[in-house]
Each structure stands twice: as C-alpha cells, then as structure tokens.
C-alpha positions as CSV (number, residue, x, y, z in Angstrom):
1,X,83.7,-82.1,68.4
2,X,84.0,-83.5,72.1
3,X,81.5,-86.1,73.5
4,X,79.4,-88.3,72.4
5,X,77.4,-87.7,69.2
6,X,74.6,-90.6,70.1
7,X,74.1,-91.0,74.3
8,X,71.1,-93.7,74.9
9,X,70.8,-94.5,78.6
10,X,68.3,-97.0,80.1
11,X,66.0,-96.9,76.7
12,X,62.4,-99.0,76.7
13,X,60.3,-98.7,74.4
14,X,57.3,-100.3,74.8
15,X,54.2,-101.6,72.6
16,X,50.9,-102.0,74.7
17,X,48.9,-104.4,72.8
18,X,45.4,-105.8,73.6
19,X,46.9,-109.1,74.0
20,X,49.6,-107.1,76.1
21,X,52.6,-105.6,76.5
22,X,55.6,-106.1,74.7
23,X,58.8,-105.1,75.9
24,X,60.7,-104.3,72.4
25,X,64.0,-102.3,74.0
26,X,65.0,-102.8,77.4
27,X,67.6,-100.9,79.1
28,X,69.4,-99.9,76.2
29,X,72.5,-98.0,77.0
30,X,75.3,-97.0,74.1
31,X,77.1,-94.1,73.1
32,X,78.6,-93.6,69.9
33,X,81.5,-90.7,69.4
34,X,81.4,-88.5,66.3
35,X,82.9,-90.1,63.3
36,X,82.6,-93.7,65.2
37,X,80.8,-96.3,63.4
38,X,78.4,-99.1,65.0
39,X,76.8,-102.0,64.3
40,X,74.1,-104.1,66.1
41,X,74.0,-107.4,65.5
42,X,70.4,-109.2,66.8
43,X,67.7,-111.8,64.8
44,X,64.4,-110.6,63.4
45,X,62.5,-108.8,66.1
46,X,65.2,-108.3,68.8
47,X,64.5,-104.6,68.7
48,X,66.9,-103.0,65.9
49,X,63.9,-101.4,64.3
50,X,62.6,-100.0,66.9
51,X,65.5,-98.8,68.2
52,X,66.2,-97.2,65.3
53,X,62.7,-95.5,65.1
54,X,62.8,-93.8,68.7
55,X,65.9,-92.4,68.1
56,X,64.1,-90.8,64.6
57,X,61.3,-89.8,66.8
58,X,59.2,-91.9,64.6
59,X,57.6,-94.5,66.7
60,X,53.6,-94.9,66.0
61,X,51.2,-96.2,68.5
62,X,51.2,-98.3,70.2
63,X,54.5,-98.1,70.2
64,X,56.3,-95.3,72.7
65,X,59.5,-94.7,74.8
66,X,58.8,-96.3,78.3
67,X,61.8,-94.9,80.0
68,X,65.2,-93.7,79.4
69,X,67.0,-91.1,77.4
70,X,68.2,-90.3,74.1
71,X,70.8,-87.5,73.0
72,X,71.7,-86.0,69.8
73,X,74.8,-83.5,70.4
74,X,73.4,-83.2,74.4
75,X,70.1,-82.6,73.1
76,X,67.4,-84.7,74.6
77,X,65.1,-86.4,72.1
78,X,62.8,-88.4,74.2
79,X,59.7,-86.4,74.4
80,X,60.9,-83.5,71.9
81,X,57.5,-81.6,70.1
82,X,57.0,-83.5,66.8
83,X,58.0,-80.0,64.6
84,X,61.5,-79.9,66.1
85,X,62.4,-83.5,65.9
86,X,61.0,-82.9,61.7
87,X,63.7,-80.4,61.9
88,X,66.4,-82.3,63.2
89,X,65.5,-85.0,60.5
90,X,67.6,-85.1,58.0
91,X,69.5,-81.9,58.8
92,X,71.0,-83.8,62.1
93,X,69.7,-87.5,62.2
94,X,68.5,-89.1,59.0
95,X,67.7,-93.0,58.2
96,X,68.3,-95.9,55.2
97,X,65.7,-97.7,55.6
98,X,65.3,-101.9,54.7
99,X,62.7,-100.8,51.9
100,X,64.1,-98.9,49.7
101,X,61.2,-99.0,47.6
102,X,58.9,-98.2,49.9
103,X,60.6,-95.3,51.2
104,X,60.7,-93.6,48.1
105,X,57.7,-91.6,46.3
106,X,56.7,-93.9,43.4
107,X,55.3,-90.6,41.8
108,X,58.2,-88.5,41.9
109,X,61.1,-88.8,40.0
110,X,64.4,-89.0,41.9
111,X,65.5,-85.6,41.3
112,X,62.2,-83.9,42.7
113,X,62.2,-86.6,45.7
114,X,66.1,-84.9,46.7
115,X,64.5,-81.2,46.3
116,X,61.6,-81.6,48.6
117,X,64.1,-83.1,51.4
118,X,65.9,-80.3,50.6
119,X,63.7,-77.3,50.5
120,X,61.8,-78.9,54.0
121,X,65.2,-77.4,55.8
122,X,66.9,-74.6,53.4
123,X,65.7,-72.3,50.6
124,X,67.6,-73.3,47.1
125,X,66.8,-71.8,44.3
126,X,66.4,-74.1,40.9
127,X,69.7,-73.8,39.2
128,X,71.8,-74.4,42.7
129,X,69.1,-77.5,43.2
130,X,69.7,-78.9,40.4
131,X,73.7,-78.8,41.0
132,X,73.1,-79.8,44.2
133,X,70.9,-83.2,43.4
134,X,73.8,-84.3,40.7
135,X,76.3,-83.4,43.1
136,X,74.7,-86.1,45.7
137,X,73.9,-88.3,43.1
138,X,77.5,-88.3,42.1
139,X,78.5,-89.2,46.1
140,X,76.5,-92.5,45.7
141,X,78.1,-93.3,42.4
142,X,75.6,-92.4,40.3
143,X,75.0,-90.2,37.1
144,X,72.9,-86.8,36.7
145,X,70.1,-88.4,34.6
146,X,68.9,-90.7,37.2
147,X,67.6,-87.5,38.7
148,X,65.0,-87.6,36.1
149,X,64.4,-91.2,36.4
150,X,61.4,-93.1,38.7
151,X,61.8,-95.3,41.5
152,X,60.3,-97.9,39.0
153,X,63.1,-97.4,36.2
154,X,65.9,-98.2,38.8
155,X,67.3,-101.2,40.3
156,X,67.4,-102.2,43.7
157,X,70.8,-101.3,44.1
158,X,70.2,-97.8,42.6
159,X,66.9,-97.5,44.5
160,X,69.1,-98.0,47.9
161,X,72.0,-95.3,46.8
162,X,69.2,-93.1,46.4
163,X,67.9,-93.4,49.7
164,X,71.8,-93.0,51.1
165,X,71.8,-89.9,48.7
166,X,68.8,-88.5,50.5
167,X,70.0,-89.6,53.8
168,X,73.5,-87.2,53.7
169,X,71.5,-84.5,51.5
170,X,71.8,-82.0,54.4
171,X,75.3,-83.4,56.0
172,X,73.9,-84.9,59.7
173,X,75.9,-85.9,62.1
174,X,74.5,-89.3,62.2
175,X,73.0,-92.1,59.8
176,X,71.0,-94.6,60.5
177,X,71.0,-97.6,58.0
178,X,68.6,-100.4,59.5
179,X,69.7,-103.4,57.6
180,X,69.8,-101.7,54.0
181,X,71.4,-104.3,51.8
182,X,68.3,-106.9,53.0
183,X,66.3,-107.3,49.7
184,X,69.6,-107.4,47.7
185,X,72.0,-109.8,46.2
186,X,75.3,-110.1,47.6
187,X,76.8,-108.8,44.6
188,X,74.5,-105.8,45.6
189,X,75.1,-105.3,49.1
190,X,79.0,-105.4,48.9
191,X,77.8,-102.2,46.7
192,X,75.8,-100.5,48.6
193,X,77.9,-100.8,51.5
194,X,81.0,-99.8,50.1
195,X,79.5,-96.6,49.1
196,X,77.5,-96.4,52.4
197,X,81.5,-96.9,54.3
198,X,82.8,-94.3,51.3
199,X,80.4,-91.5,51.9
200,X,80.9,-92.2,56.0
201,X,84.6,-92.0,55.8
202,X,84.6,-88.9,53.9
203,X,82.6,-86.8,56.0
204,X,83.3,-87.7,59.4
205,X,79.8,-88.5,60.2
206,X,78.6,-90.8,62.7
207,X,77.2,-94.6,61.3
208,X,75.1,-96.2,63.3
209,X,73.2,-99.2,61.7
C-alpha cells in the first residue's frame, strides 16, 4: 500500500493541571510508511507515553490532544467517537505496553484473555478459537498449554510475548511497543525483541515503539 501508514503533523497534547499546564507533545510531526519500523529515543517523561496513548485514542483527563493531527491509513484519529477508535484497536492499531503484568487480566487465563480480544472484532466459533490462540501463541514462541496458564504462572518474558501475541491477534497495520523489555533482564529483552523484530518482519506491519 502507497503512503504513509502513521501521518502525525503539529501534535500537542496537553495536561491542564491545577498547578498548570503541562505541555507533554509539542509539534510532533512524523510519518512512518507501511512495513517501516521506528524508534523514539527520549528520558523518562519526554512524552513517549503519551504519544503513544493519543495515537490509541486512550488519553484520560486531564490529558487531551491540544492541536494537530493524527492519521491511520488517511484516517483522522484526533477527535474520532470513542466506539470507532475501540474498533480500530487492535484490528488496525494495537499496543505492548511497559507492564506487561498490568495489562493483562490476572483472572483470566491466557487463552480466554486472546478470545475476548478476539471475539470484541470477529465472531469465532470454539474449535477455530482455540486453533487460532495456539496458532498466535506459537508466533511468539510459545507452546499451546500456556493458553491455559495465568498471568501469575508465567514469567516476565512470557507475560510480555503474550501481550505481543495479543497485540498482532487481529493483523493491524501498526504496533505500538512503548518501551516493552523495561522490567526485564537483558537476557530477557534481547528475547522479547527478537520475537517483537520476527513477528514484524514477517507480516509487513508497521513498528513504531
């Protein structure tokens, strides 16, 4: 596909405080073709988070886009109805996050957390589901019984493939990964980010992290 698969032009987002406003992205302009892969580089609190969040369309107050413009595929995302950006998550955009603990449902095993994020976009019935969860399990470099496992029963490294597994469950165009080897050892992270290049390479998609 022709173009750019991320356009940010002139992004701020803002977060009005009591004790004032902070000025988190200023100007922000980048555009990343399909395929392309891109890393910013910036210390704790330069903005990478948050940048990352308005592009998800998951900014909370007081946090909010101040100006500027964000395109998925041409499509405008700045000031998108919260139902269609939950569509395009996932299914066109989707996110590692830093925490891969916290990002996953301690109550849910692994298998059921891969379904939900599944079933939110498409309707799959329970024998291509459960193909379909070992078959993204396998991606990441992991076996079909971790589907049955907890996020409590898995290492960190096996806690973060499982948030890369959810990320390409639906094939987006573009993944997010906001700093996810963080909370790892180095041993870890070369890992994670081998399969995190692996599953990129394969598919084309965009990396932007």
């Amino acid at each position: 596909m022709s173009g750019a698969a991320l356009d940010i032009a002139d992004l701020s987002v803002t977060y009005a405080l009591r004790a004032g406003t902070v000025r988190a992205v200023q100007d922000m302009s980048l555009r990343l073709a399909p395929g392309a892969r891109l890393g910013l580089v910036g210390e704790s609190g330069s903005g990478k988070t948050t940048l990352a969040l308005a592009v998800m369309g998951m900014l909370r107050a007081p946090g909010f886009v101040a100006a500027g413009s964000i395109r998925l595929d041409g499509v405008e995302l700045v000031g998108m109805n919260p139902q269609a950006m939950a569509r395009l998550r996932l299914s066109r955009v989707s996110y590692v996050p830093q925490g891969a603990m916290n990002a996953l449902n301690p109550v849910l095993r692994v298998g059921t957390s891969l379904a939900h994020a599944i079933r939110a976009h498409e309707r799959v019935d329970a024998a291509a589901m459960a193909t379909r969860v070992a078959g993204l399990l396998d991606q990441v470099g992991l076996g079909p019984e971790v589907a049955r496992r907890y996020p409590h029963e898995l290492s960190g490294g096996m806690k973060q493939r499982v948030c890369i597994a959810l990320a390409i469950a639906l094939s987006p165009r573009l993944i997010i990964a906001d700093e996810p080897t963080s909370a790892l050892d180095v041993v870890t992270q070369r890992q994670v980010m081998r399969t995190l290049q692996d599953v990129v390479s394969c598919s084309g998609r965009s990396l932007h992290g």
